[in-house]
OpenMM code with the backbone's topology and positions (N, CA, C; nanometers):
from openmm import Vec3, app, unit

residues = "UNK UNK UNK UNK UNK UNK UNK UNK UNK UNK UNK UNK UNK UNK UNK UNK UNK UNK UNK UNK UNK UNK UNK UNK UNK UNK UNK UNK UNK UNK UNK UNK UNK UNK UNK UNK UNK UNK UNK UNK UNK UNK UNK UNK UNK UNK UNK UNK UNK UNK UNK UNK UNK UNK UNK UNK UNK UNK UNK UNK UNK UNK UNK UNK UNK UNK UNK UNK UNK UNK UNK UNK UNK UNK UNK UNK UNK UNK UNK UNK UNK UNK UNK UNK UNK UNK UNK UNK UNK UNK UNK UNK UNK UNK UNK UNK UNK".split()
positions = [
    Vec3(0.7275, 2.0013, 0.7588),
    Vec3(0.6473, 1.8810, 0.7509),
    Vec3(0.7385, 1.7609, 0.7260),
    Vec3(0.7274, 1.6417, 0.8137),
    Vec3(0.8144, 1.5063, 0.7642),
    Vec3(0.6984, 1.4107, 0.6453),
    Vec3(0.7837, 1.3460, 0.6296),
    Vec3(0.7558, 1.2261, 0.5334),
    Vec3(0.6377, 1.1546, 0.6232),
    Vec3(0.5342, 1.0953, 0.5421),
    Vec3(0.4756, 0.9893, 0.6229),
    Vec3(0.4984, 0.8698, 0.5095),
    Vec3(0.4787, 0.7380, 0.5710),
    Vec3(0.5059, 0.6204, 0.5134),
    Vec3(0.3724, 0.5744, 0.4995),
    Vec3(0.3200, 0.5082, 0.4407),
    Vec3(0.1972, 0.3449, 0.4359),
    Vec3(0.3030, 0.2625, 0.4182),
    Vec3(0.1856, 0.1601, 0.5494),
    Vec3(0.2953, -0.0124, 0.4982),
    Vec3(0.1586, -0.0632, 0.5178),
    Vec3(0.1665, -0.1867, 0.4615),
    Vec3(0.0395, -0.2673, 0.4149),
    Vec3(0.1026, -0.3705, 0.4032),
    Vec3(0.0563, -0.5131, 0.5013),
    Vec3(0.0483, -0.5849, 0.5012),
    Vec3(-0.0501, -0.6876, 0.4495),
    Vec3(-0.0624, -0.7995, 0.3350),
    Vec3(-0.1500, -0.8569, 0.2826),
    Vec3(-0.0998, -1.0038, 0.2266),
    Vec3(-0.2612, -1.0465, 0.2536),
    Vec3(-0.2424, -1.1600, 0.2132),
    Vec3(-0.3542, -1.1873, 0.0855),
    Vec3(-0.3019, -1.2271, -0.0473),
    Vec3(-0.4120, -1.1915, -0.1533),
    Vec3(-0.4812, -1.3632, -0.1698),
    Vec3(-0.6132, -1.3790, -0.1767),
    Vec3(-0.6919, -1.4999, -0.1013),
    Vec3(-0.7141, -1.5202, -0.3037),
    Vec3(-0.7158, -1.4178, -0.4016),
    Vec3(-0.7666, -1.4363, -0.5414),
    Vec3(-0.6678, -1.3641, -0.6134),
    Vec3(-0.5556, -1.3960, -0.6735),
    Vec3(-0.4579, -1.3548, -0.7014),
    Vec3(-0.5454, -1.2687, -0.8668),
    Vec3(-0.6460, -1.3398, -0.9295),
    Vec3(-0.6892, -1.3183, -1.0671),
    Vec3(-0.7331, -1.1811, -1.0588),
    Vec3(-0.8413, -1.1741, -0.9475),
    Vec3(-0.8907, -1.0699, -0.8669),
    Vec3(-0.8249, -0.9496, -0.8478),
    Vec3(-0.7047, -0.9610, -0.8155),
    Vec3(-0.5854, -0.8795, -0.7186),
    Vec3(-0.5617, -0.7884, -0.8510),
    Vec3(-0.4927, -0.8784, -0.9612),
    Vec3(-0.4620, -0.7979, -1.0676),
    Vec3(-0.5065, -0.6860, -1.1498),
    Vec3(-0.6778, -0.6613, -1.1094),
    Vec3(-0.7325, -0.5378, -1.1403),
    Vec3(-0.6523, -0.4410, -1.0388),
    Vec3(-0.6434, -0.4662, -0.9210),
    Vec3(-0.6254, -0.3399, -0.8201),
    Vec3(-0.4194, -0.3210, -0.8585),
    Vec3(-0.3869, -0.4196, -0.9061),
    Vec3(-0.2155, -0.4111, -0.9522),
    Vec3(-0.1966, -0.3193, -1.0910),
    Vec3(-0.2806, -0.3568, -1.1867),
    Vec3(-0.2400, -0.3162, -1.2876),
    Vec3(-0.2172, -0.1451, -1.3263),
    Vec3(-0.3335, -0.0489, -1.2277),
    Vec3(-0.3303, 0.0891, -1.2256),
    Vec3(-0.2635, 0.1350, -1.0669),
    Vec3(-0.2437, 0.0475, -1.0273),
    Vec3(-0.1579, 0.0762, -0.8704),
    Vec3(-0.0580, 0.2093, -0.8586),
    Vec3(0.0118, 0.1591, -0.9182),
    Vec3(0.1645, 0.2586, -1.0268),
    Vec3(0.1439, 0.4033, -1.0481),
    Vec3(0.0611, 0.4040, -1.1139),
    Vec3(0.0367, 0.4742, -1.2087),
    Vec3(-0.0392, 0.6278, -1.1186),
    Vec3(-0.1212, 0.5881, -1.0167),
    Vec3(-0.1878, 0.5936, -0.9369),
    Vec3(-0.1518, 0.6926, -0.8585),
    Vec3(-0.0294, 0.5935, -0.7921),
    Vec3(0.0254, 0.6166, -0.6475),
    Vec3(0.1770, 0.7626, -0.6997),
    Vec3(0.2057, 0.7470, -0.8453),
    Vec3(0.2464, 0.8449, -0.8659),
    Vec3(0.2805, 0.9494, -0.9395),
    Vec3(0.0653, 0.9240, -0.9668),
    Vec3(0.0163, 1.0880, -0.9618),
    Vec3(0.0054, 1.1591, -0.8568),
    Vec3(-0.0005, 1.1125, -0.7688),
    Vec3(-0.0152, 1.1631, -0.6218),
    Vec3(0.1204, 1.1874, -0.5933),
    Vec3(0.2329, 1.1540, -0.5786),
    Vec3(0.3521, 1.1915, -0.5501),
    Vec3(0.3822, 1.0819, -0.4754),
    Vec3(0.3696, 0.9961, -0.4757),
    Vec3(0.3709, 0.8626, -0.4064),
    Vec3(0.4783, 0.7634, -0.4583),
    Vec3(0.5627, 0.7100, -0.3964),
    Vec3(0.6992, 0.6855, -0.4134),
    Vec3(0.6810, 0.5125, -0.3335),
    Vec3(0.7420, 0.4275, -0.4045),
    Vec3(0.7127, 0.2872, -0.3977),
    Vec3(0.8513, 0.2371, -0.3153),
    Vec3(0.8724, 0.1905, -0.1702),
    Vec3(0.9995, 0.1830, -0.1611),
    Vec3(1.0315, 0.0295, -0.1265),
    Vec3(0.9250, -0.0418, -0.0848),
    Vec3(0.9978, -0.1893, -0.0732),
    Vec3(0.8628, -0.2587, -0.0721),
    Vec3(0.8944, -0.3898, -0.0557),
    Vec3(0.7824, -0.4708, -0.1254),
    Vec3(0.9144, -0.6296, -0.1180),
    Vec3(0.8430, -0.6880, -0.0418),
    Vec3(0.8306, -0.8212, -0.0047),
    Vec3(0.7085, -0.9558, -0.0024),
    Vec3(0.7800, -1.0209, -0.0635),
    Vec3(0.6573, -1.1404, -0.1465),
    Vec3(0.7079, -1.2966, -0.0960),
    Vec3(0.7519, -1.3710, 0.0628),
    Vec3(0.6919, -1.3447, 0.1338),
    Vec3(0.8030, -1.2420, 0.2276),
    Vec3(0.7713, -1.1620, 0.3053),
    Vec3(0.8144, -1.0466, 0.4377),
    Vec3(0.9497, -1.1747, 0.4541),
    Vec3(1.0839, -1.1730, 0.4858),
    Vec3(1.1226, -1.2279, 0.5938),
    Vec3(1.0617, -1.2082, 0.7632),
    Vec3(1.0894, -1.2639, 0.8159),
    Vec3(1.0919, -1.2331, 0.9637),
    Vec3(1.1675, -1.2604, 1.0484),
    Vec3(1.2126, -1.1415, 1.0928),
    Vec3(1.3554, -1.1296, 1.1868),
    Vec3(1.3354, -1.1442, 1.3333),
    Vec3(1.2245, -1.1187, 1.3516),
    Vec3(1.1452, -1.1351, 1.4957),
    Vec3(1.0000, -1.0911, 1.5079),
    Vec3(0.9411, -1.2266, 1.6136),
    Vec3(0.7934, -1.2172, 1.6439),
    Vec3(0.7398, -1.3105, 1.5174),
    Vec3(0.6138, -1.2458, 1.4520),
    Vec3(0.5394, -1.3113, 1.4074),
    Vec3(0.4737, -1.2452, 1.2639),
    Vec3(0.4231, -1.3071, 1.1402),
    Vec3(0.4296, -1.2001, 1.0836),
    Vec3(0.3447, -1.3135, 0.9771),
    Vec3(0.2173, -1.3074, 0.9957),
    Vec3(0.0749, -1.4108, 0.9225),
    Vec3(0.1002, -1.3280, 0.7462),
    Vec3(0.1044, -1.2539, 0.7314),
    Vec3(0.1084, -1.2287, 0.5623),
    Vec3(0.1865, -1.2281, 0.4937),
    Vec3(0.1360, -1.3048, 0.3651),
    Vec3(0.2235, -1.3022, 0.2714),
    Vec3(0.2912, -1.1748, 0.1927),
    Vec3(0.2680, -1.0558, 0.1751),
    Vec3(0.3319, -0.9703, 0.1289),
    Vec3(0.3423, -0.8353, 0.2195),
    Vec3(0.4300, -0.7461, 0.1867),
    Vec3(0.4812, -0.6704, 0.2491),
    Vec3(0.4699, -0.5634, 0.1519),
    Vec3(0.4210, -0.4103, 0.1855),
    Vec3(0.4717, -0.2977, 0.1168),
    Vec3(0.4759, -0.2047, 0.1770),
    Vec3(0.5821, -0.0571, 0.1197),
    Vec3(0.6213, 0.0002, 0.2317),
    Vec3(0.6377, 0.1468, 0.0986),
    Vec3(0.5397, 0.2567, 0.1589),
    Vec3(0.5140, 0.3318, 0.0254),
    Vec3(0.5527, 0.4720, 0.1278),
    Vec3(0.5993, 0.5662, 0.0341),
    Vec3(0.6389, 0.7019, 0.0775),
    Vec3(0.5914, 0.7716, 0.0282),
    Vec3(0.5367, 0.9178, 0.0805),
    Vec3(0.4635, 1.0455, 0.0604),
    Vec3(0.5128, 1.1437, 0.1347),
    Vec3(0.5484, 1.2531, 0.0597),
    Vec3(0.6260, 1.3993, 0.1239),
    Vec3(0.5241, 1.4578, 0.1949),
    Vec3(0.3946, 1.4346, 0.2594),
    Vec3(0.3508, 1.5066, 0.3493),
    Vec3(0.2284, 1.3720, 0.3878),
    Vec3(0.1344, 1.3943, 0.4524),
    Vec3(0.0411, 1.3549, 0.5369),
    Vec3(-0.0686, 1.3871, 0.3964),
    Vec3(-0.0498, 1.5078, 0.3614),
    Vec3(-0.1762, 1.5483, 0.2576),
    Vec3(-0.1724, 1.5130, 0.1225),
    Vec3(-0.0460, 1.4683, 0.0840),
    Vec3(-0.0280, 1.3757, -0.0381),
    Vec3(-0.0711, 1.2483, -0.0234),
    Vec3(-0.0293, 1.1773, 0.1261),
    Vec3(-0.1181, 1.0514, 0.1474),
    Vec3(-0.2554, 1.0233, 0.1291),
    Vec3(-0.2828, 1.1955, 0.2250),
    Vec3(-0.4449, 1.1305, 0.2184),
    Vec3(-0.5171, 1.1536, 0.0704),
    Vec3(-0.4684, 1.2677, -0.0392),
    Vec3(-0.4908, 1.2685, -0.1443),
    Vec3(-0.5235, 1.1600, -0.2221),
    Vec3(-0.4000, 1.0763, -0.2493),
    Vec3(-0.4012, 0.9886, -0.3011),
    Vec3(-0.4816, 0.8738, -0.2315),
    Vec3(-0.4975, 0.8438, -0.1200),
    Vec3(-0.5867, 0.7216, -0.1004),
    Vec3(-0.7296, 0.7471, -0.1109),
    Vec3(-0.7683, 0.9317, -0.0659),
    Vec3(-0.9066, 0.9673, -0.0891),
    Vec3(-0.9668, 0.9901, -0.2468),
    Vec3(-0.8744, 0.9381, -0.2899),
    Vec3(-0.8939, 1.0033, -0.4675),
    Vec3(-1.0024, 0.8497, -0.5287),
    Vec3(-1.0389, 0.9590, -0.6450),
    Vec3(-1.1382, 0.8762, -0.7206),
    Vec3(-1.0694, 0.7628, -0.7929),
    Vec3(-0.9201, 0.7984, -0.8126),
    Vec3(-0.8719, 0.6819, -0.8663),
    Vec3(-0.8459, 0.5837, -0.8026),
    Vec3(-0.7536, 0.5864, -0.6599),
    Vec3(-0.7812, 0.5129, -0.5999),
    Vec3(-0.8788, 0.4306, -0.5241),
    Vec3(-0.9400, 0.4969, -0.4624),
    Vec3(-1.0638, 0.4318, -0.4509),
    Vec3(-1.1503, 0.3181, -0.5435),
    Vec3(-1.1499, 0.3462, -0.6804),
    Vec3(-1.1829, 0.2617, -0.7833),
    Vec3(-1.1404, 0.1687, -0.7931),
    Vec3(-1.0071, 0.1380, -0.7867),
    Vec3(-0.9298, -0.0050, -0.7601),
    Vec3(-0.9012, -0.0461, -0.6095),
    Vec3(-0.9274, 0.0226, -0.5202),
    Vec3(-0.9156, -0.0155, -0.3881),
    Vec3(-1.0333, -0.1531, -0.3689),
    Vec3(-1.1692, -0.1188, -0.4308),
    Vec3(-1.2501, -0.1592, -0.4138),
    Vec3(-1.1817, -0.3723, -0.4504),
    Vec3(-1.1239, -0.3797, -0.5587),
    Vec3(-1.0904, -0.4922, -0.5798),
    Vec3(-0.9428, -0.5546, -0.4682),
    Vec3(-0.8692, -0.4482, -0.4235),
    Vec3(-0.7805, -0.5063, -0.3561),
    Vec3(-0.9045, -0.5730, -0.2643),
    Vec3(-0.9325, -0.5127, -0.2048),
    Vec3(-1.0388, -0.5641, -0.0979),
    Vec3(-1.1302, -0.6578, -0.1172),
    Vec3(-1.1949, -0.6853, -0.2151),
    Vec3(-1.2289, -0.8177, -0.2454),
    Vec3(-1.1652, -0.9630, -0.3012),
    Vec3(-1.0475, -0.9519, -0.2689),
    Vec3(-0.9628, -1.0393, -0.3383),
    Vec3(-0.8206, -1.0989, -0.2266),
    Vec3(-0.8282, -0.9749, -0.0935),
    Vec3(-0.7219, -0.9898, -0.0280),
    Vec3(-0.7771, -0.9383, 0.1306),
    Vec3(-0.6769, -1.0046, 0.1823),
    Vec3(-0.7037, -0.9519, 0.3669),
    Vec3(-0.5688, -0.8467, 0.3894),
    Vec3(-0.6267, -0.7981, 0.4719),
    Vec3(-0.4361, -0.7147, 0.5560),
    Vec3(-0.5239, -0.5753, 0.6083),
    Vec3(-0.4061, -0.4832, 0.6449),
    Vec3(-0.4078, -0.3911, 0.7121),
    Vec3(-0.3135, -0.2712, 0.6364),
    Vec3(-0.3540, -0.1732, 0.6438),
    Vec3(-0.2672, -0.0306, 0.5891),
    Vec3(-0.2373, 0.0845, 0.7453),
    Vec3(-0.1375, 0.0413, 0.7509),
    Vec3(-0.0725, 0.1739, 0.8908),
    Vec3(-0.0279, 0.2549, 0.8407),
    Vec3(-0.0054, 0.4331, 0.8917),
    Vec3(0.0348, 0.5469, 0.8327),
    Vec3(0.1510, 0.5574, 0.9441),
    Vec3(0.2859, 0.5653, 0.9168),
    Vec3(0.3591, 0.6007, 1.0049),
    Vec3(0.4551, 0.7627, 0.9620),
    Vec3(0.4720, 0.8173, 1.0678),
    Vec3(0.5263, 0.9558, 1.0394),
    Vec3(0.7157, 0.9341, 1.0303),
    Vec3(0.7465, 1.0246, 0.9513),
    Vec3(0.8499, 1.0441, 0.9486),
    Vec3(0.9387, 1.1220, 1.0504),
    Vec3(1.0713, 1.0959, 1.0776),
    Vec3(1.1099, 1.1700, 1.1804),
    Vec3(1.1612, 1.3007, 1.1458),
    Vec3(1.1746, 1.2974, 1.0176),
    Vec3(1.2611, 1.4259, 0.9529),
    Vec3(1.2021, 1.5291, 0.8494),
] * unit.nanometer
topology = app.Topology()
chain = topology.addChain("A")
for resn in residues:
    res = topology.addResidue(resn, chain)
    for name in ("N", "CA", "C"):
        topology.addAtom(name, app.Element.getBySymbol(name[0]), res)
């Protein structure tokens, strides 16, 4: 099995807001086995185009640790406030190795 990644791109519209879904983020992401690897506040951009302000780029040793952790009751509980507080997108990309 390879690594899969989340990257999540966002732009937080209620920063006060945001800080519920920040404060157990951590904590969260690694009970699950979830490994924090970069994070940009704003992204440079090296090419093309790139509308959000932050950048994150999270690692998980399988596909089923990912979905664990994002299907979990914990997460989910604070997901609910990222989402009311911020716009963006979450992509799952696979690892090659």
């Amino acid at each position: 099995m390879s690594r899969v990644y989340g990257f999540a791109q966002i732009t937080i519209r209620d920063p006060e807001g945001y800080k519920a879904y920040e404060e157990n983020f951590m904590a969260i992401l690694t009970e699950h086995g979830g490994r924090f690897i970069g994070f940009a506040q704003p992204p440079e951009v090296v090419e093309g185009s790139f509308e959000a302000t932050r950048a994150v780029l999270l690692e998980f040793d399988t596909r089923g640790d990912f979905d664990a952790w994002y299907g979990s009751d914990a997460y989910q509980g604070i997901m609910k406030h990222r989402l009311a507080s911020s716009e963006g997108s979450v992509v799952l990309l696979n690892g090659t190795g």
